[in-house]
N, C-alpha and C positions, 0 to 999 in steps of 0.2 A: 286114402288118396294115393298109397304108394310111393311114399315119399319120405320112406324112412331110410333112406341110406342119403338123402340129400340132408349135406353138412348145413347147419345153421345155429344160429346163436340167439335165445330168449333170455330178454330180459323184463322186468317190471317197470314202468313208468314208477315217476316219484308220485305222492298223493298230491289230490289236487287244493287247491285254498279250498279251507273250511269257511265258507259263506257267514256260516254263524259266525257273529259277534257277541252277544247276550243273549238273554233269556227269551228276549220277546223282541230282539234286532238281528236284522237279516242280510247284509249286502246283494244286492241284485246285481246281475252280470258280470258275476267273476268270468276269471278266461277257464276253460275247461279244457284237458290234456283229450287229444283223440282216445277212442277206446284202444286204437292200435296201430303202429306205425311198419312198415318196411323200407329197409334202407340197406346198403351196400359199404362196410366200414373199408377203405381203401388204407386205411393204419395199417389194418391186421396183418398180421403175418403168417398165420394158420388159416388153410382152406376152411375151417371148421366154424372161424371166428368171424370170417367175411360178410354174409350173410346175418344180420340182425331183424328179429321182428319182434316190436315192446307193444305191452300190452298195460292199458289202466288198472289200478289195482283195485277201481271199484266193479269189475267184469268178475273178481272173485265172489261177489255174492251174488252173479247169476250165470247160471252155467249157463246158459242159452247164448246170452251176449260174450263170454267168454271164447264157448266155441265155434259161435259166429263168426266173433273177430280174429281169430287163430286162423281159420280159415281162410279166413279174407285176403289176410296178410301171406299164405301160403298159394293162396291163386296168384296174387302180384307174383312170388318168388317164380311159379311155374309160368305163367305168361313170359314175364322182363327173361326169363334165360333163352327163351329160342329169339333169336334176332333177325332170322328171317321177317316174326312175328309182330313186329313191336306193333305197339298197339299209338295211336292217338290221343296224345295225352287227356284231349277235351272227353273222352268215351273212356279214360283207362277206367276209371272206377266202377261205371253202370259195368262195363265187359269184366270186370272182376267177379261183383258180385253174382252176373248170370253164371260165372262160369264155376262161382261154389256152386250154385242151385242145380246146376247140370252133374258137379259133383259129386252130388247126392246129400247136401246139407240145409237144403232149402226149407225145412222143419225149424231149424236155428235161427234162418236170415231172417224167414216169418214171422215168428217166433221173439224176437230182439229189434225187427224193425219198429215201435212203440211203445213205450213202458209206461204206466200213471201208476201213483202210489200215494199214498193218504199219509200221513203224519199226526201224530200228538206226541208236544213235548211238555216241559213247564211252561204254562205259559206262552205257549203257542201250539198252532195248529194251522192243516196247510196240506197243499199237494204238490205234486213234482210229476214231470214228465221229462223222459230223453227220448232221442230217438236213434236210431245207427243205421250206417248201411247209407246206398245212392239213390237207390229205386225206390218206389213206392210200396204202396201194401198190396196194392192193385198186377202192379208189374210182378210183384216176386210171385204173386199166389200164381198169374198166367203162366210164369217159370214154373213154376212146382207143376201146375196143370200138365205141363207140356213134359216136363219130366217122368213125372207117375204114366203118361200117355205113353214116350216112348219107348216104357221100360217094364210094359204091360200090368203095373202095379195101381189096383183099383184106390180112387180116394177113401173110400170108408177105411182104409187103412192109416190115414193121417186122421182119422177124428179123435180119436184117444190123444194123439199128440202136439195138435193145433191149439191156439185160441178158439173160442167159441165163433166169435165174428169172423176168423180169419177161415173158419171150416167154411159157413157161408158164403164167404165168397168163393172158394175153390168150390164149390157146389153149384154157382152162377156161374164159371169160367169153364168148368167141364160140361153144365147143362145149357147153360145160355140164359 
């Protein structure tokens, strides 16, 4: 993104509550940390330290949602600095996201926008879903479409690295 001589400070979220309680007892609706935050520490005292963008620690065991949310959180930093630009707050988030996917990370946002996962433990068994990101599955594949469009690069080149369902649809949005 060319963005490496811009000063900023990464940190990790703390973990989030462990839901479980016992073997076969579960708390439903704990609170859940964002996967990733940006913010402006006005403390600091070092240009370097100013800038902060924390990330959940549970985005380490998928690099997709990791480098989604890194991203994410590094489009706010490029947007919020030009102030000609500011954005509205009610769109900052959707205008974030498109503007990773125009960044060329739309494989990620894809990619991380849904997760389901199966489980067995002792004594129990179960599935899990999260989801990231503002847009839909719908919105980001017509982003990607329009990406790979402008930038003369054919879809069969995301099929190796889509979801299966998500290929499909960017097969529908570039075909009709």
């Amino acid at each position: 993104m060319g963005l490496d001589e811009w000063p900023c400070r990464l940190e990790m979220q703390e973990d989030d509550i462990n839901p479980v309680v016992g073997e076969t007892l579960i708390v439903q609706g704990t609170d859940q940390s964002p996967l990733g935050t940006f913010g402006v520490d006005t403390n600091a005292t070092a240009l370097d330290d100013q800038i902060v963008i924390t990330y959940n620690p549970t985005c380490l065991d998928d690099t997709s949602s990791l480098i989604s949310t890194l991203v994410h959180e590094l489009c706010h930093y490029v947007l919020l600095s030009n102030p000609e630009k500011r954005l509205d707050t009610d769109d900052e988030e959707y205008l974030t996201d498109l503007f990773a996917i125009a960044s060329g990370f739309g494989l990620f946002i894809a990619n991380s926008k849904f997760n389901f996962q199966q489980f067995n433990g002792v004594g129990s068994q179960g599935w899990r879903t999260s989801s990231s990101g503002y847009l839909s599955e719908r919105e980001i594949i017509f982003a990607l479409s329009e990406f790979l469009r402008r930038n003369n690069l054919g879809m069969e080149q995301a099929k190796d690295f889509l979801k299966p369902h998500l290929y499909s649809l960017l097969k529908k949005a570039v075909f009709g």
